[in-house]
N, C-alpha and C positions, 0 to 999 in steps of 0.2 A: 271785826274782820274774821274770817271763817279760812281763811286760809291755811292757818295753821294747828290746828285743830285735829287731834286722834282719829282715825278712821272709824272707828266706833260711833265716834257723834259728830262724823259728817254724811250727810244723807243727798249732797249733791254730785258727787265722785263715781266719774261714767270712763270705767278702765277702758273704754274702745277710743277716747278719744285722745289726739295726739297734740302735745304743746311741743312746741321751743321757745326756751330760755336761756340764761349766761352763768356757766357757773365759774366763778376765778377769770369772767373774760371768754371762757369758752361757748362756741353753740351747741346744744346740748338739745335732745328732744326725746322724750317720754311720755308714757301714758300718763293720765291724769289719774288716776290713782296708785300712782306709783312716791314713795317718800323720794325727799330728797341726797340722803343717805343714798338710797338703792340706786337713785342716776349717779352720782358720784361714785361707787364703785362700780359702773360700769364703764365709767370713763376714764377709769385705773387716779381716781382723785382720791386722793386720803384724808377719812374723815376719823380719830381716835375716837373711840366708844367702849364704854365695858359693861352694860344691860344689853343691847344688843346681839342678837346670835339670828342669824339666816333658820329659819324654817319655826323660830318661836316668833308671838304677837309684840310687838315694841312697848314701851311702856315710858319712856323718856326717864328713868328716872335717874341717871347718873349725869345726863346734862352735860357730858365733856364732846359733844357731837354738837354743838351750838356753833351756829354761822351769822355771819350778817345778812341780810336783806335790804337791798335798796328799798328806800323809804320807809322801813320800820325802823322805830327807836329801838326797841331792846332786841336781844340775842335770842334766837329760835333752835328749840332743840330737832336736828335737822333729820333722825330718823321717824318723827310725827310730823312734819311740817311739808305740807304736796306744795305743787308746783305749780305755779299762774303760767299765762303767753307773756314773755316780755319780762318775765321777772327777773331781775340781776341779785346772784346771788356770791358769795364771798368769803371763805372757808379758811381764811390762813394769815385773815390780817392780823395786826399785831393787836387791835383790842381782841379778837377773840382768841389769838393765844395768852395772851395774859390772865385772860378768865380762864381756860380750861388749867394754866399750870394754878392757878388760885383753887379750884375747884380739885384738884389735882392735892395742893397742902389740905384740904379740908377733909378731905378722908382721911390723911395720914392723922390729923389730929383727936377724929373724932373716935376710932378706934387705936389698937395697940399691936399695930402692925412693924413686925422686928425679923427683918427679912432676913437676917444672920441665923436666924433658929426658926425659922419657917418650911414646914415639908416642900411647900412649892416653892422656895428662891430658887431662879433661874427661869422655872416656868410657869412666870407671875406675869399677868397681863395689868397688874395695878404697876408691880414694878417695870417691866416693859416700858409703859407710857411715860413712868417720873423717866424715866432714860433717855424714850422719843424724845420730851418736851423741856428736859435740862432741868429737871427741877431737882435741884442737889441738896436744898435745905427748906424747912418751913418757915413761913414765917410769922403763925398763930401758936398761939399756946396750945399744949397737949389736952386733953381729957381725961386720958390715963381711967376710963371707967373701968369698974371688976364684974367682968363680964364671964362667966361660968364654960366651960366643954362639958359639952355633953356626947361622954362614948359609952352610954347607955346600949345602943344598936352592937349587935355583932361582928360585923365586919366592916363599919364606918363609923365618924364623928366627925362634930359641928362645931367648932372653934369661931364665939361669935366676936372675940376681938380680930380676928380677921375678914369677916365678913364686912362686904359694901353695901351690900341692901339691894344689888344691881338685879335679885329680885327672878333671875335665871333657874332655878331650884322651882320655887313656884310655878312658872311656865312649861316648864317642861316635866314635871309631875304630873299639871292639872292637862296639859293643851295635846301631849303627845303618851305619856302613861297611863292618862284617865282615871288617877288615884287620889289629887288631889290631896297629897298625906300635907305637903306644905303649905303653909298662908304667912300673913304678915302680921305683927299687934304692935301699938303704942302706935307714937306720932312721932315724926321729924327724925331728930339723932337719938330717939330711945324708942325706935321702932326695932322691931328685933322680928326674925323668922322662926317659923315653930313650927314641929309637928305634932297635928291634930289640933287637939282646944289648949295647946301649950304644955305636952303631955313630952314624958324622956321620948328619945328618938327609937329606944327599944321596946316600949311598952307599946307601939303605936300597932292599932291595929290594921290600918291601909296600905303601910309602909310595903310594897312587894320584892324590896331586894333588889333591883333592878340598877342601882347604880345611877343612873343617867344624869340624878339631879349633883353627884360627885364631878361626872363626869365635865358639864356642862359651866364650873363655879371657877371665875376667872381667878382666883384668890386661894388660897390655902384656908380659907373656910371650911369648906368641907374636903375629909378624907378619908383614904381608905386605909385600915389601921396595918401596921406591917408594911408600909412599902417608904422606900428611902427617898429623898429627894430625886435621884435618877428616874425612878421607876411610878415618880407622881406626874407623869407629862400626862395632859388629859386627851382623853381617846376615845371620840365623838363620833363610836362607828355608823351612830343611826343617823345622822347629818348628812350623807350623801343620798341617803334613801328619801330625805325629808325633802332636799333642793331639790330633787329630781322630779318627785310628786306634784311639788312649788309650782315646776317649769310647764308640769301637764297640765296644772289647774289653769296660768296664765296664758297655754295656748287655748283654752278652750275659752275663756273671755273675748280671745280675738277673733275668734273663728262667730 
């Protein structure tokens, strides 16, 4: 089945054409190359996500956007996953909150995330969601890996026991800076982000200063050095200019 499958390597998705479908029961209708995410925040429906950002490429990789589907056995992560006619979709039953609050402890385990002494506590979208989804303890063992900062850069650093991997930094370096200073190495939970060929973040020669990939990092991962927790709220001023862009490109599909 091809249905759920990244925009990238689907080659049959014709944005003019119009479906309706169910989602929680509702009738619901969007263009066919539109994710399911994107209909569900039009329909003021809440899907929790933290790889996801409006105006960057989706990438599934944090997986807490996963819904049901009538008639599929497993969970679909619902910002890569388009929309059939007819297809009932399911966003809040109890098996798939229980995966995302699971999915939810498995971060907290795999890194060394201690939000008492975090620049970002309060303006933590990993903590945010443990709050949405009540998850007030874990229940897998820790990791506890020794994971380096790197404030090699002058005016920011990379903190990767708080990094998610949600991969944000990269997309918006490579998709919207055209710098490309970030990429990814290793596999699974020792995959780690880097700039350049895994070079300090100061010695990097692409790097232009520009912030954005700070700005954009739902986590206290990345920060900008000197500023207090008050003054770490992220400020995504290029994001209005990116939707808007967005909105021209998709009238010009329909047209």
């Amino acid at each position: 089945m091809s249905h759920h499958l990244p925009k990238k390597l689907r080659t049959d998705l014709n944005p003019s054409r119009l479906l309706t479908f169910k989602i929680d029961g509702r009738d619901v209708s969007a263009r066919e190359d539109e994710s399911i995410l994107a209909v569900a925040r039009q329909n003021n429906i809440a899907i929790p996500t933290l790889c996801h950002l409006d105006g960057l490429s989706e990438r599934g990789a944090c997986r807490l956007c996963i819904v049901e589907v009538r008639g599929v056995a497993k969970l679909l992560p619902s910002c890569v996953t388009f929309p059939r006619q007819d297809m009932e979709v399911i966003t809040n039953s109890e098996r798939v909150i229980t995966y995302r609050r699971k999915i939810l402890e498995l971060l907290f385990t795999e890194r060394n995330h201690v939000c008492s002494v975090c620049v970002s506590n309060n303006h933590c979208e990993l903590q945010n969601l443990s709050v949405e989804l009540g998850v007030t303890h874990v229940h897998y063992n820790y990791l506890y890996p020794q994971l380096a900062v790197d404030a090699s850069h002058s005016r920011f650093s990379v903190d990767h026991n708080r990094c998610v991997l949600c991969l944000r930094c990269v997309r918006v370096c490579d998709e919207i800076e055209g710098a490309h200073t970030w990429d990814i190495m290793g596999r699974g939970i020792t995959s780690k982000v880097i700039t350049d060929l895994n070079q300090p973040w100061g010695t990097s020669e692409t790097c232009t200063g520009c912030g954005k990939c700070v700005q954009v990092c739902p986590t206290g991962a990345l920060s900008e050095k000197g500023k207090s927790v008050a003054e770490m709220i992220k400020r995504r001023q290029f994001l209005p200019y990116l939707q808007m862009m967005r909105g021209r490109q998709e009238e010009s599909w329909q047209k």
